[in-house]
N, C-alpha and C positions, 0 to 999 in steps of 0.2 A: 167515689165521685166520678162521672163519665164524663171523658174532656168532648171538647165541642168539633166538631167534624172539621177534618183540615180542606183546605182549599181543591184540591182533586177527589174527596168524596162530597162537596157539595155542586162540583158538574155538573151537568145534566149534558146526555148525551145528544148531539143535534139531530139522528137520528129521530131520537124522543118529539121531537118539537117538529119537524115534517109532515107536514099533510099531502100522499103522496097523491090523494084523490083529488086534486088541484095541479093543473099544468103548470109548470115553474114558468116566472113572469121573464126571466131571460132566456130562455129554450128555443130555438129556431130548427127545426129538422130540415130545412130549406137552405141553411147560410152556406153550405158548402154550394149550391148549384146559384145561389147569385150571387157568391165571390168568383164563381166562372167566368159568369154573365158579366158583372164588371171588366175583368181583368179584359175580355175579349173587347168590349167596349172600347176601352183605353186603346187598345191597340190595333181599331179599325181594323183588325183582319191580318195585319203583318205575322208574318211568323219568324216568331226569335229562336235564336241557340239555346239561350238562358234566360230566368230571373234572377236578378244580383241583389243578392243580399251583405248589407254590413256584417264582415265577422266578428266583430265585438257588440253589435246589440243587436241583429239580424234587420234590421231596418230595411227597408226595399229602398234599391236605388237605382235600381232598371228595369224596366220590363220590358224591353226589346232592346236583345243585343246580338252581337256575331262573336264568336269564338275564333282566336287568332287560328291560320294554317295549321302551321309550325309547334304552337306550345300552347296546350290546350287546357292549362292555366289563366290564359290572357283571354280577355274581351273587349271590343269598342260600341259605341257607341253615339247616339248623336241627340239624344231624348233622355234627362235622368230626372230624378229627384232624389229629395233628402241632401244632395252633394253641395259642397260650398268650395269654392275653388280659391286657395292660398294666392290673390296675386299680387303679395309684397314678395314672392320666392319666384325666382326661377333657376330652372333646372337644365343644365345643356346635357342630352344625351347622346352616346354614339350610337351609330346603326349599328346591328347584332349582326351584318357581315364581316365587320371587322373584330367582335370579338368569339372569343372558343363560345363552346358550347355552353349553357348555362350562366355565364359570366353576367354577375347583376349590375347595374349600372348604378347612378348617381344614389343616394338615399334609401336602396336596397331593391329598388326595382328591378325587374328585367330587362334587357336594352330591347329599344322598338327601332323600326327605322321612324325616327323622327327627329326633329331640333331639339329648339328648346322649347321648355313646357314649365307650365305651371301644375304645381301640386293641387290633389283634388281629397278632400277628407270628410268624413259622413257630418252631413249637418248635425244630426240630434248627440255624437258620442264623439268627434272630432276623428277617430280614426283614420289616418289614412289608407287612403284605397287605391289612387292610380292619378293618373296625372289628365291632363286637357294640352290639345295641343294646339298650333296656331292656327289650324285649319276648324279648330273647336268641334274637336272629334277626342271623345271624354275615351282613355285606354286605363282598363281596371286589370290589375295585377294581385291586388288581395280582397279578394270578395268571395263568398259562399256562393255558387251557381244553383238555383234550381231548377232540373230541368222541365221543359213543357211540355 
């Protein structure tokens, strides 16, 4: 008696079912030169250090920023999105002239010279990423950079 074909020999491979003589209906060979086009768009001509990316869901949360001097981990900013800024919290930080080298500040930051600040975390994944400060000038400390 011949048993009946298990679940992986009644597959059919998607290969099989492809008609390759048909343009696929999501295909763009263009999308990389008018993601250019956009992105230039957005930013009237500015030229940034970086794009900042969430590192927990890559999310974009800048597209023009400046890379600090000194520690070229850190960027600020003054134009974001995706970001939502915690302001039940604040945060008092000391300037990084008073401490050693590397020494991270308040909630695991790196010290900036700034005051006090409110925390800044990716809208879509809540990650924090860096703080905003009273002059509301957004300083990211954990972001993915990519550069331009």
């Amino acid at each position: 008696m011949a048993s009946s074909p298990t679940v992986s020999e009644k597959t059919i491979s998607d290969d099989d079912e492809i008609d390759y003589s048909v343009k696929p209906e999501f295909y763009d060979s263009e999308l990389d030169a008018k993601d250019e086009l956009w992105v230039h768009k957005k930013r009237n001509g500015v030229v940034s250090d970086a794009v900042l990316s969430c590192p927990a869901c890559f999310t974009t949360l800048c597209l023009e920023s400046q890379r600090h001097e000194k520690i070229v981990t850190q960027y600020r900013a003054v134009f974001v999105e995706n970001c939502e800024i915690k302001n039940e919290e604040v945060v008092q930080v000391q300037s990084d002239k008073k401490l050693p080298k590397r020494k991270r500040g308040k909630n695991g930051f790196e010290a900036v010279e700034i005051g006090k600040v409110k925390p800044v975390c990716c809208s879509v994944c809540s990650t924090r990423v860096g703080v905003i400060d009273e002059d509301e000038v957004y300083h990211f400390f954990e972001v993915i950079p990519s550069e331009v």
